[in-house]
Backbone bond lengths (Angstrom), bond angles and torsions (degrees), N, CA, C in turn:
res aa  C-N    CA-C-N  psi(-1)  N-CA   C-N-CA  omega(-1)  CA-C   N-CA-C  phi
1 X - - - 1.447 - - 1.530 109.80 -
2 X 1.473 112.26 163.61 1.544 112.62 -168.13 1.889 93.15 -146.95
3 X 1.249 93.84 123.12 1.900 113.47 171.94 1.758 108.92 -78.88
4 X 0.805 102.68 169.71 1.818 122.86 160.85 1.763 76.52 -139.41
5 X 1.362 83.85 152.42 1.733 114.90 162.75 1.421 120.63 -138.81
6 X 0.935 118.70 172.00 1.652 137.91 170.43 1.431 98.46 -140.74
7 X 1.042 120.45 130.92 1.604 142.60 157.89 1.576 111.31 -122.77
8 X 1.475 101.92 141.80 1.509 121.02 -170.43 2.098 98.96 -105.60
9 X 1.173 102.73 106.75 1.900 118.98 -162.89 1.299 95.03 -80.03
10 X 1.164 135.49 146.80 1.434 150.85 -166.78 1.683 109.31 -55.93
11 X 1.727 106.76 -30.25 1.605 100.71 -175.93 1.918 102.42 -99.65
12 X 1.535 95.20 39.92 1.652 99.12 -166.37 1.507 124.18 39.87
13 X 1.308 120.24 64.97 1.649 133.50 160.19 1.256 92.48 -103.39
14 X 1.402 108.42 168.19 1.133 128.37 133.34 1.139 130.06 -98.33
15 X 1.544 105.24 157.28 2.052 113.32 -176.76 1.339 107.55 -144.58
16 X 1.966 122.97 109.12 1.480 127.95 169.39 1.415 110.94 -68.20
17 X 1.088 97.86 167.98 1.489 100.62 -174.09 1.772 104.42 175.85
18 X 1.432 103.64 138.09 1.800 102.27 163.68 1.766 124.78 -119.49
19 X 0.839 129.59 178.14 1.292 128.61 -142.16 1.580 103.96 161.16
20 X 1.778 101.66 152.36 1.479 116.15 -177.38 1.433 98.69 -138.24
21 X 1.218 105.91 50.17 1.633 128.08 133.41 1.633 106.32 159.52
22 X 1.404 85.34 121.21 1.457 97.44 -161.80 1.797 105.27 -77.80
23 X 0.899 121.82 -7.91 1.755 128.16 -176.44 1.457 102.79 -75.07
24 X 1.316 125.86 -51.46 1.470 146.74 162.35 1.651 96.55 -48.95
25 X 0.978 118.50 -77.61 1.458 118.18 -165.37 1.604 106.64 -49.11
26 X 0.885 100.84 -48.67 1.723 104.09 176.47 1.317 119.03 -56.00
27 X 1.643 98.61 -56.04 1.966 97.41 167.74 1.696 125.75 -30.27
28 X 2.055 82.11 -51.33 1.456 82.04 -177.88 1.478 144.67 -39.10
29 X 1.905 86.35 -51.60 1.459 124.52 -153.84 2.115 87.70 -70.86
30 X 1.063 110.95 -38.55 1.638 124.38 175.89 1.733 115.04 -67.32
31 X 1.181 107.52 -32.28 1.726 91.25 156.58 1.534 121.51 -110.12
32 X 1.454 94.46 38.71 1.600 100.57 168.46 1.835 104.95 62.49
33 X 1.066 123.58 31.32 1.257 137.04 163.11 1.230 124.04 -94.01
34 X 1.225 122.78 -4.02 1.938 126.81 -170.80 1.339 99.54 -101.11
35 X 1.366 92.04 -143.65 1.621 106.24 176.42 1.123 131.34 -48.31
36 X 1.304 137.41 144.86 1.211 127.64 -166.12 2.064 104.35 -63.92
37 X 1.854 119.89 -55.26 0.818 118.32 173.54 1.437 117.21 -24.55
38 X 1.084 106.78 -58.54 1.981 113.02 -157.26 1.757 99.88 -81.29
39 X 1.255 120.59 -28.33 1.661 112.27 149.23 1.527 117.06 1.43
40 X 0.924 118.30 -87.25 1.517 142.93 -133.72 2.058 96.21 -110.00
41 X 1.560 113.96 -14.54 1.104 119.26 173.33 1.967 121.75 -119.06
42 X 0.895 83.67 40.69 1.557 99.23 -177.95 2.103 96.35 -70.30
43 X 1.343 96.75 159.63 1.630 144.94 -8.34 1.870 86.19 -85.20
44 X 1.787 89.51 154.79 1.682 84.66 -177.12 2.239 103.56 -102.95
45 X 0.780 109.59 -178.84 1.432 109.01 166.51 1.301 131.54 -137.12
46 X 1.524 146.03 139.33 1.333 130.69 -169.12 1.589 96.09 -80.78
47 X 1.408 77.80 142.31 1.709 100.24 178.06 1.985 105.81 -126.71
48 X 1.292 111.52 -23.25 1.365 100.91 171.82 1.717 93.62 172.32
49 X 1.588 83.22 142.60 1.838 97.91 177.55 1.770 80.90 -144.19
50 X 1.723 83.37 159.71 1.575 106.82 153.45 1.395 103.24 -158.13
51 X 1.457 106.09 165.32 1.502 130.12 -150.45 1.717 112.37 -92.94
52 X 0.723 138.30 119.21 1.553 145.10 156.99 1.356 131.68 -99.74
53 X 1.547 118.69 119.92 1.463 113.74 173.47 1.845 115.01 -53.76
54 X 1.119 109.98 -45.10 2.104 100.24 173.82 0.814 106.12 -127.11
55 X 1.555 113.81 152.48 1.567 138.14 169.39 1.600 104.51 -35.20
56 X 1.141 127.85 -44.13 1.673 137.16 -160.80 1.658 90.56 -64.24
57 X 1.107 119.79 -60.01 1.812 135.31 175.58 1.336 100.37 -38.49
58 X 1.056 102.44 -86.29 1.811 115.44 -165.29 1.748 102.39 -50.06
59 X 1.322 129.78 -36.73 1.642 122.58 158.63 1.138 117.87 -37.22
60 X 2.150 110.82 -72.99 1.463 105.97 -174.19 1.130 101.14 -54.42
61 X 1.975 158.31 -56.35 0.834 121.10 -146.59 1.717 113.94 -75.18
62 X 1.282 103.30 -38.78 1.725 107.13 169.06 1.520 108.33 -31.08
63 X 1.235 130.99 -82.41 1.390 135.94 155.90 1.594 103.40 -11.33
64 X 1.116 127.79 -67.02 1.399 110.27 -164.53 1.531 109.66 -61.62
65 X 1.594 100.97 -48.05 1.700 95.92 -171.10 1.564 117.09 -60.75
66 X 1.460 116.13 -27.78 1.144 111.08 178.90 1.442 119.47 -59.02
67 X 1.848 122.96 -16.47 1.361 120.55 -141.78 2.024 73.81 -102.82
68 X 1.499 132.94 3.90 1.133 125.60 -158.59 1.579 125.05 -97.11
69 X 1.032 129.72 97.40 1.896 115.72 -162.24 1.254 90.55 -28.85
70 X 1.684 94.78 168.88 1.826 119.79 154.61 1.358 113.16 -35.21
71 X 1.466 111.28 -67.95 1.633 117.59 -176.44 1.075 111.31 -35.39
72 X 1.726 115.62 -66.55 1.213 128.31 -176.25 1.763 117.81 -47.41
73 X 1.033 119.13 -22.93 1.385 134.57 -160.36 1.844 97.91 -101.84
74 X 1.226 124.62 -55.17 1.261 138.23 160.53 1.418 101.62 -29.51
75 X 1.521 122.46 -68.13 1.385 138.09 -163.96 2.060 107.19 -49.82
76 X 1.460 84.19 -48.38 1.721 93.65 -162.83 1.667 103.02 -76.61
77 X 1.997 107.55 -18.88 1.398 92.45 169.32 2.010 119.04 -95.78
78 X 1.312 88.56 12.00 1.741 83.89 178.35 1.614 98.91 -109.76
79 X 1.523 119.11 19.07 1.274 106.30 -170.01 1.762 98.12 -93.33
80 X 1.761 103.00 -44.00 1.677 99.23 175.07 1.249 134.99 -86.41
């Protein structure tokens, strides 16, 4: 299985991202091992994932959320 996430970055951004296990991915992103963004904005926190059967899935939706304002992004994490 394959996640999209949203994490909420210490100077309150957000950062999408996918991954096939998001607990790991998070560790990462927390010793400054992930993305370059979340580097320098540690510690980050999950704010919302959902699940995908293939990597190809969990992209387009990554792709979509990224194309989404803050608001918009806020919205889709107070929806689950």
């Amino acid at each position: 299985m394959w996640y999209v996430y949203i994490l909420e970055c210490s100077d309150l951004t957000l950062y999408t991202g996918i991954t096939n296990n998001v607990e790991k991915r998070i560790d990462t992103h927390n010793k400054k091992k992930g993305a370059k963004y979340t580097k320098t904005r540690t510690p980050v926190k999950l704010m919302y994932q959902c699940e995908f059967e293939t990597k190809s899935l969990a992209a387009k939706e990554e792709w979509r959320i990224k194309q989404l304002t803050r608001i918009q992004k806020i919205s889709l994490i107070n929806q689950k």
